[in-house]
C-alpha positions in Angstrom: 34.9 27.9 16.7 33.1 30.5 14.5 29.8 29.6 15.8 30.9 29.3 19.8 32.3 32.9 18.8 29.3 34.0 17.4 27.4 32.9 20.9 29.9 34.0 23.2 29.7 37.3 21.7 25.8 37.7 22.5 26.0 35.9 25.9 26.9 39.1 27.4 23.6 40.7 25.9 20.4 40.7 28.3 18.7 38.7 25.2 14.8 37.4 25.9 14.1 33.4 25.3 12.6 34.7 21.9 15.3 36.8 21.3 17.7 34.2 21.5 15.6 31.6 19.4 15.5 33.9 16.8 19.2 34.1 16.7 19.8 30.6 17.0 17.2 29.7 14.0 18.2 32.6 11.4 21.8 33.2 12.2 23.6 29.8 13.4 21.3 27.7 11.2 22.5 30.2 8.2 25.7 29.2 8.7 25.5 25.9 9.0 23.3 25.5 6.1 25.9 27.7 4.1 28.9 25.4 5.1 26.5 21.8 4.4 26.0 23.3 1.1 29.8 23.3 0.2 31.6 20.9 2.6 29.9 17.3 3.6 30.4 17.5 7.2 30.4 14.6 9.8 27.3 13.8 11.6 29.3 14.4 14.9 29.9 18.7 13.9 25.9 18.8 13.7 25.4 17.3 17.3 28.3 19.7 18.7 26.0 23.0 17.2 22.7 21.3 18.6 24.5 21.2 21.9 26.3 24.7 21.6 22.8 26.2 20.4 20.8 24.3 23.8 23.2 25.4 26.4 22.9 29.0 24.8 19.3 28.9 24.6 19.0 27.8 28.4 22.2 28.7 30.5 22.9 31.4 28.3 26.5 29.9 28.2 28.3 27.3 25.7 29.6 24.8 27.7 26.2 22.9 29.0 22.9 22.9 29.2 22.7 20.1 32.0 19.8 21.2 33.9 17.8 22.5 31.0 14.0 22.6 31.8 13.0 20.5 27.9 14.9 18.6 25.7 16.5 20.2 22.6 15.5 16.9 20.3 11.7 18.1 21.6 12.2 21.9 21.2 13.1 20.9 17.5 9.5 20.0 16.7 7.0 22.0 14.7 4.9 24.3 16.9 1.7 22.2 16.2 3.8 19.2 17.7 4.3 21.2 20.9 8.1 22.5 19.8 9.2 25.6 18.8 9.6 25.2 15.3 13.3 24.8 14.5 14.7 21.7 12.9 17.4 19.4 14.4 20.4 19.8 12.6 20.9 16.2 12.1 18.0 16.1 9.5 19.8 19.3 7.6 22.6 16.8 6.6 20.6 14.5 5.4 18.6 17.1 3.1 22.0 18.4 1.5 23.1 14.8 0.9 19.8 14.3 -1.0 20.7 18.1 -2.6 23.7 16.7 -4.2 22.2 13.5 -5.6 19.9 15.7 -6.7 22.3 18.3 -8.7 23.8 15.0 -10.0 20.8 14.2 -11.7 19.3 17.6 -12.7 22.4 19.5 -13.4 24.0 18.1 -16.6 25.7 20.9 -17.6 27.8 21.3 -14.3 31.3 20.4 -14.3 31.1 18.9 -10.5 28.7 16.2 -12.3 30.8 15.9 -15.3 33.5 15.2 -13.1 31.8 12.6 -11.1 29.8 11.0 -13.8 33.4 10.3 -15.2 35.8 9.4 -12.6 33.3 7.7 -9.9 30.3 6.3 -11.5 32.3 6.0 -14.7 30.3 3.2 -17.2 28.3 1.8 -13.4 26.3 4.9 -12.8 25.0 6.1 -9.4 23.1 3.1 -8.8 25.3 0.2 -9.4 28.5 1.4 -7.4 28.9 0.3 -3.9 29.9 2.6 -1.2 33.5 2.2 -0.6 36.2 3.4 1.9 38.0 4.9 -1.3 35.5 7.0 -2.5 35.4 10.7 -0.6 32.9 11.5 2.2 30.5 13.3 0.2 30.1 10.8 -2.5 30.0 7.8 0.3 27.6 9.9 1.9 25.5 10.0 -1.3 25.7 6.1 -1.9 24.8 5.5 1.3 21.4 6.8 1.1 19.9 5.7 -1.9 18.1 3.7 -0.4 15.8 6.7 0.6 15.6 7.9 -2.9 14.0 4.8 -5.1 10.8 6.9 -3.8 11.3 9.9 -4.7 13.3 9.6 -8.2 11.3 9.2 -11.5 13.2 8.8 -14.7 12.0 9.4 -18.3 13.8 7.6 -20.7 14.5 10.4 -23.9 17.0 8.8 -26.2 18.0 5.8 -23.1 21.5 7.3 -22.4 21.3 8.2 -19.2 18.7 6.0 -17.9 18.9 2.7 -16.2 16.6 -0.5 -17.5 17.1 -1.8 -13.9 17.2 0.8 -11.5 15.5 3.8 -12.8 11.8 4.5 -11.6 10.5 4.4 -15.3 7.1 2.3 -14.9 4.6 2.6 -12.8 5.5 -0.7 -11.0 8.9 1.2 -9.8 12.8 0.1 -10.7 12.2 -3.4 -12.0 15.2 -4.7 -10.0 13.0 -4.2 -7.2 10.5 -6.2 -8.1 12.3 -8.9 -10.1 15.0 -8.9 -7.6 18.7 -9.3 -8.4 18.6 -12.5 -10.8 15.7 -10.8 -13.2 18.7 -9.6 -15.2 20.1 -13.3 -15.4 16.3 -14.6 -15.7 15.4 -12.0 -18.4 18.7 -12.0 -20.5 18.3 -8.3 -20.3 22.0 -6.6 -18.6 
Protein backbone atom coordinates (compact mmCIF):
# COMPACT_ATOMS: atom_id res chain seq x y z
CA UNK A 1 0.00 0.00 0.00
CA UNK A 2 2.85 2.45 1.02
CA UNK A 3 4.69 1.91 -2.17
CA UNK A 4 1.36 1.99 -4.71
CA UNK A 5 0.91 5.34 -2.65
CA UNK A 6 4.18 6.48 -3.14
CA UNK A 7 3.53 5.85 -7.15
CA UNK A 8 0.26 7.04 -7.35
CA UNK A 9 1.35 10.17 -5.90
CA UNK A 10 3.97 10.95 -8.77
CA UNK A 11 1.78 9.55 -11.56
CA UNK A 12 0.11 12.84 -11.84
CA UNK A 13 3.72 14.48 -12.43
CA UNK A 14 4.81 14.89 -16.22
CA UNK A 15 8.05 12.66 -15.01
CA UNK A 16 10.69 11.73 -18.10
CA UNK A 17 11.57 7.79 -18.59
CA UNK A 18 14.87 8.72 -16.60
CA UNK A 19 13.06 10.59 -14.27
CA UNK A 20 10.97 7.91 -13.31
CA UNK A 21 13.83 5.20 -13.21
CA UNK A 22 15.55 7.21 -10.89
CA UNK A 23 12.63 7.19 -8.59
CA UNK A 24 11.89 3.65 -8.94
CA UNK A 25 15.80 2.59 -8.22
CA UNK A 26 16.62 5.17 -5.23
CA UNK A 27 13.24 5.57 -3.57
CA UNK A 28 11.07 2.26 -3.91
CA UNK A 29 14.14 0.03 -3.83
CA UNK A 30 15.06 2.15 -0.39
CA UNK A 31 12.15 0.98 1.01
CA UNK A 32 12.09 -2.29 0.24
CA UNK A 33 15.65 -2.86 1.13
CA UNK A 34 14.71 -1.04 4.56
CA UNK A 35 11.73 -3.45 5.30
CA UNK A 36 14.05 -6.89 3.87
CA UNK A 37 16.43 -5.76 6.47
CA UNK A 38 13.90 -6.07 9.41
CA UNK A 39 11.03 -8.31 8.33
CA UNK A 40 11.67 -11.63 5.99
CA UNK A 41 9.14 -11.12 3.42
CA UNK A 42 7.57 -13.72 1.03
CA UNK A 43 8.91 -14.03 -2.33
CA UNK A 44 5.31 -13.25 -3.66
CA UNK A 45 5.54 -9.15 -1.93
CA UNK A 46 8.86 -8.79 -4.24
CA UNK A 47 7.13 -9.83 -7.53
CA UNK A 48 3.96 -7.48 -6.54
CA UNK A 49 6.75 -4.24 -6.42
CA UNK A 50 8.51 -5.55 -9.65
CA UNK A 51 5.07 -5.43 -11.22
CA UNK A 52 3.87 -2.05 -9.40
CA UNK A 53 7.46 -0.50 -10.43
CA UNK A 54 6.98 -1.86 -14.58
CA UNK A 55 3.52 -0.69 -14.99
CA UNK A 56 4.74 2.75 -13.50
CA UNK A 57 7.74 2.91 -15.43
CA UNK A 58 5.72 2.23 -18.75
CA UNK A 59 1.92 3.13 -18.39
CA UNK A 60 2.68 5.54 -15.86
CA UNK A 61 -0.16 3.81 -13.82
CA UNK A 62 -0.12 0.83 -11.17
CA UNK A 63 -2.41 -1.53 -12.28
CA UNK A 64 -0.50 -3.08 -15.54
CA UNK A 65 2.02 -2.85 -17.67
CA UNK A 66 0.41 -5.23 -20.39
CA UNK A 67 1.65 -3.74 -23.48
CA UNK A 68 5.02 -2.62 -22.21
CA UNK A 69 7.60 -2.24 -25.12
CA UNK A 70 10.64 -4.73 -22.95
CA UNK A 71 10.46 -6.96 -20.26
CA UNK A 72 11.05 -5.78 -16.72
CA UNK A 73 13.19 -9.31 -15.90
CA UNK A 74 15.44 -7.72 -19.00
CA UNK A 75 15.35 -4.00 -17.90
CA UNK A 76 16.84 -5.49 -14.55
CA UNK A 77 20.20 -6.18 -16.20
CA UNK A 78 23.40 -4.34 -15.85
CA UNK A 79 23.84 -1.60 -18.51
CA UNK A 80 26.73 -3.58 -20.19
CA UNK A 81 24.17 -6.52 -20.53
CA UNK A 82 21.89 -4.18 -22.49
CA UNK A 83 19.55 -3.34 -19.16
CA UNK A 84 19.29 -0.40 -17.29
CA UNK A 85 21.03 -1.24 -14.37
CA UNK A 86 18.53 -1.99 -11.55
CA UNK A 87 18.31 -5.33 -9.86
CA UNK A 88 15.25 -7.56 -9.73
CA UNK A 89 13.97 -7.55 -6.44
CA UNK A 90 13.79 -11.23 -6.23
CA UNK A 91 17.70 -11.40 -5.90
CA UNK A 92 17.36 -8.57 -2.95
CA UNK A 93 15.75 -11.34 -0.78
CA UNK A 94 18.04 -13.68 -1.28
CA UNK A 95 21.05 -11.20 -0.36
CA UNK A 96 19.31 -10.28 3.14
CA UNK A 97 18.76 -13.99 3.75
CA UNK A 98 22.49 -14.52 3.24
CA UNK A 99 22.82 -10.98 5.47
CA UNK A 100 21.36 -12.79 8.42
CA UNK A 101 23.31 -15.93 8.22
CA UNK A 102 25.89 -13.80 8.02
CA UNK A 103 25.20 -11.61 11.31
CA UNK A 104 24.76 -15.08 12.81
CA UNK A 105 28.12 -15.87 12.25
CA UNK A 106 30.04 -12.54 12.60
CA UNK A 107 27.97 -10.89 15.25
CA UNK A 108 28.60 -12.73 18.61
CA UNK A 109 27.81 -10.20 20.74
CA UNK A 110 24.24 -9.58 19.42
CA UNK A 111 21.43 -10.71 21.42
CA UNK A 112 19.26 -11.79 18.04
CA UNK A 113 22.25 -14.44 17.75
CA UNK A 114 22.37 -15.26 21.32
CA UNK A 115 18.86 -15.90 21.12
CA UNK A 116 18.99 -18.09 18.18
CA UNK A 117 22.13 -19.83 18.88
CA UNK A 118 20.07 -20.97 22.05
CA UNK A 119 16.58 -21.68 21.35
CA UNK A 120 16.98 -22.91 17.52
CA UNK A 121 20.33 -24.26 16.78
CA UNK A 122 20.61 -25.09 20.43
CA UNK A 123 23.65 -28.03 20.86
CA UNK A 124 22.99 -28.85 16.54
CA UNK A 125 24.20 -25.55 15.25
CA UNK A 126 23.26 -23.95 11.98
CA UNK A 127 24.40 -26.75 9.90
CA UNK A 128 22.91 -29.77 11.38
CA UNK A 129 19.19 -28.60 11.88
CA UNK A 130 16.73 -29.33 9.16
CA UNK A 131 14.42 -26.78 7.92
CA UNK A 132 11.12 -27.37 9.56
CA UNK A 133 7.51 -26.07 9.32
CA UNK A 134 7.96 -25.02 13.11
CA UNK A 135 10.73 -22.90 12.92
CA UNK A 136 9.77 -19.08 11.76
CA UNK A 137 10.02 -17.83 8.16
CA UNK A 138 13.21 -16.01 8.51
CA UNK A 139 15.15 -18.82 10.13
CA UNK A 140 13.51 -21.51 7.48
CA UNK A 141 14.44 -19.05 4.99
CA UNK A 142 18.04 -19.14 6.29
CA UNK A 143 18.20 -23.11 6.37
CA UNK A 144 16.97 -23.29 3.27
CA UNK A 145 19.86 -21.78 1.56
CA UNK A 146 22.86 -23.11 2.94
CA UNK A 147 23.39 -24.84 0.38
CA UNK A 148 24.63 -21.60 -1.39
CA UNK A 149 26.89 -20.82 1.44
CA UNK A 150 29.45 -23.97 1.76
CA UNK A 151 31.29 -21.56 -0.88
CA UNK A 152 31.49 -18.71 0.49
CA UNK A 153 31.98 -19.53 4.42
CA UNK A 154 35.51 -20.21 5.80
CA UNK A 155 35.89 -21.10 9.45
CA UNK A 156 39.06 -20.78 11.66
CA UNK A 157 38.98 -22.94 14.37
CA UNK A 158 40.43 -20.64 17.63
CA UNK A 159 39.80 -22.64 20.74
CA UNK A 160 37.13 -25.29 18.54
CA UNK A 161 33.85 -23.98 20.29
CA UNK A 162 32.16 -22.70 17.71
CA UNK A 163 33.38 -24.52 14.85
CA UNK A 164 32.18 -27.69 13.19
CA UNK A 165 34.73 -30.85 12.53
CA UNK A 166 32.15 -31.78 9.70
CA UNK A 167 30.64 -28.95 8.27
CA UNK A 168 32.86 -25.94 8.69
CA UNK A 169 35.08 -24.88 5.58
CA UNK A 170 38.32 -25.32 7.72
CA UNK A 171 40.78 -27.16 5.11
CA UNK A 172 41.54 -26.47 1.96
CA UNK A 173 39.71 -29.56 0.70
CA UNK A 174 36.23 -27.82 1.99
CA UNK A 175 33.71 -29.23 4.85
CA UNK A 176 34.87 -32.78 5.11
CA UNK A 177 31.27 -34.03 5.20
CA UNK A 178 31.42 -33.06 1.69
CA UNK A 179 33.84 -35.00 0.68
CA UNK A 180 33.63 -38.03 2.92
CA UNK A 181 29.94 -38.00 2.65
CA UNK A 182 27.43 -38.70 5.41
CA UNK A 183 28.96 -42.08 6.86
CA UNK A 184 32.71 -40.49 7.21
CA UNK A 185 31.59 -39.69 10.77
CA UNK A 186 30.45 -43.48 11.24
CA UNK A 187 33.68 -44.64 9.10
CA UNK A 188 36.09 -42.25 10.98
CA UNK A 189 34.63 -42.70 14.62
CA UNK A 190 34.97 -38.98 14.75
CA UNK A 191 31.01 -37.33 15.81
Amino acid sequence: EKVTSKLHSWTTKPLSFAGKLRLISSVIYGMVNFWSYVLSLPKQFYEKIDSLCSAFLWKNKTDTAKGARVAWRDICRPKCEGGLGIRLLEEFEKVFRLKQIWNLFTNAGSLWVAWVNKHVFGRKGFWFTEDSNRYSRSIRGMLQIKHLLIDFMRCEIRNGERASFWYDHWTELGPLITLLGSTGPRQLRIP
